[in-house]
Phi, psi and omega in degrees: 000101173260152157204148173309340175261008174297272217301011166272309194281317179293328178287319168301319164299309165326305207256019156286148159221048156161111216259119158279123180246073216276129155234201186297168163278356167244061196306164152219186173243072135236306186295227271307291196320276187332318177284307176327327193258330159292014181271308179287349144288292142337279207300327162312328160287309177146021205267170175227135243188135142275056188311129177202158173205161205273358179228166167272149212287161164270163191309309210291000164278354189293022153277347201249134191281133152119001197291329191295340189265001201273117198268144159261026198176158173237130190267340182239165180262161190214189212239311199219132151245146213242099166260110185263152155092010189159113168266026209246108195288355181274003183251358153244067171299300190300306148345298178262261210298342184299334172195156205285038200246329179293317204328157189292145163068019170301282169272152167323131176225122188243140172264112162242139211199172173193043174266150147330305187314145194289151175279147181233007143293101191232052155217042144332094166301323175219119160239115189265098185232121183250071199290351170283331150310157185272345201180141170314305192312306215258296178322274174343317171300303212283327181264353127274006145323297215291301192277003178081028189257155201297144156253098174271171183344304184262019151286289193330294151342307147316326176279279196312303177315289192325292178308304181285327160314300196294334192228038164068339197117039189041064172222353176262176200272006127303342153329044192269157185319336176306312208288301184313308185307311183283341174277316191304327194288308172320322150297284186324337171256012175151309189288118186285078184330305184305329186282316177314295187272007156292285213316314176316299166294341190288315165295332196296353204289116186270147153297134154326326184269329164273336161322301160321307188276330151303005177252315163334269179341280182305022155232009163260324184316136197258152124270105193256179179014083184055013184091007167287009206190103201247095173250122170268150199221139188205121207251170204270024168282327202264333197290271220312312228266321193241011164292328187278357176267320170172140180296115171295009182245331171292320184288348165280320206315290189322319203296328211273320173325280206310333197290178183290100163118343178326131171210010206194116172231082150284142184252142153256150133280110151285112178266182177289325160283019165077009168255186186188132189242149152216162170263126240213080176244116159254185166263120195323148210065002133268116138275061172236024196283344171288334197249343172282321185293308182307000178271343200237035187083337217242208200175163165158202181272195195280357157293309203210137214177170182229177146213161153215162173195146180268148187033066169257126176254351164248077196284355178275331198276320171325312175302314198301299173295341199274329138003276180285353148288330164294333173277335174275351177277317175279339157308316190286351191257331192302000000 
């Protein structure tokens, strides 16, 4: 697995001595992973690295070392920024306002990614993008494969959380031999699946009041077109109260998958200003969560996806719509 702008990208890393190592507003762990080895890469060169994202990481990522050093802001200036995990300019909203260092095109900017959706960031300097990869992380192996650059223990590390956060545990249909291949090299050098995915379960461990409050949900959930289509509405007083604890559209999602006949889960976030965000999970043989989210602005894989939107005043005619795209998506495969 080669790719052509490495030796672009290597030359651009070279000529920075202080680096932002930036993700989305919607982190997970493949940007968090991915940004962590990329720090640990850097800095093994000799770089001075900065994490940062425009919202604060949620608790269930506190497994993966280094989640603690990720700033919502910066005190110093710095030369080059490096955006993982997304080409999509609504997902670093927070990014460009918290501080002026963010504005588009303030700094040299380089992207490495592996989403499908068309980018819609375009004051890039470099874009590394692999949509045939399973995960940003499994891009990042292959192109410091490619250029000889060092891993240590906690890239290593760091790369395999990501690749297994994004594919499930090497279990979604983004899965390829490339992916298996970059994990099998990771073990053999070190990394312990098992210490990984302990660590992993010790954070997923929910509270009592979230156990509860996850029962809540799931008896708020609408069905539509025969149960083939799964919605949730979720309002910012509940938004305000358990995000800092866990994203509250993730404590559903799976269940609204699972049910029988299900084939289609958006969870919505209602904010005060009238945005509203959502999360897009279909079931293997739909691949459409990507061509549903891109009706409503937003973009991810063929699985698993996202929107955001502003100044909405009708969430019912939304429902409506999001409702009859999903039945034309699911038609066309049915």
């Amino acid at each position: 697995m080669t790719y052509p702008e490495a030796a672009l990208i290597n030359q651009t890393f070279e000529s920075a001595s202080k680096i932002i190592i930036a993700q989305p507003d919607n982190p997970d762990g493949d940007s968090m992973g991915s940004a962590i080895a990329l720090e640990q890469i850097l800095m093994l060169q000799g770089k001075e690295t900065e994490l940062v994202c425009g919202v604060n990481i949620p608790n269930y990522l506190s497994y993966l070392d280094g989640w603690d050093r990720v700033a919502n802001d910066l005190q110093s200036k710095f030369e080059l920024m490096i955006l993982v995990d997304t080409s999509a300019l609504h997902l670093v909203e927070h990014l460009t306002k918290q501080h002026g260092q963010f504005k588009p095109g303030a700094l040299p900017l380089v992207i490495i990614d592996h989403h499908r959706s068309e980018p819609s960031i375009n004051y890039a300097q470099l874009r590394l993008n692999d949509p045939d990869a399973a995960a940003t992380a499994e891009v990042i192996y292959y192109l410091a494969k490619q250029l000889k650059w060092e891993l240590n223990p906690l890239a290593r590390d760091s790369l395999a959380a990501a690749i297994l956060s994004d594919t499930l545990g090497l279990t979604t249909s983004s899965t390829r031999a490339e992916t298996v291949f970059a994990i099998a090299e990771l073990v053999r050098e070190g990394v312990s699946l098992s210490q990984l995915e302990n660590a992993r379960r010790d954070m997923m461990r929910k509270t009592a009041e979230l156990v509860h409050y996850k029962g809540e949900l799931l008896q708020r959930i609408e069905y539509y077109d025969e149960d083939r289509i799964a919605l949730l509405s979720i309002p910012w007083p509940e938004i305000e109260h358990y995000s800092p604890i866990y994203n509250p559209s993730m404590l559903a999602l799976d269940d609204m998958r699972l049910t029988t006949n299900t084939v289609v889960a958006v969870a919505l976030k209602l904010y005060p200003d009238n945005k509203i965000t959502g999360k897009i999970r279909t079931n293997h043989g739909y691949p459409i969560a990507a061509k549903l989210a891109e009706v409503f602005g937003g973009g991810g894989h063929d699985y698993a996806s996202g929107f955001k939107l502003i100044d909405v005043h009708d969430i019912e005619q939304l429902k409506n719509d999001i409702i009859t795209h999903a039945k034309d998506l699911i038609n066309e495969i049915v």
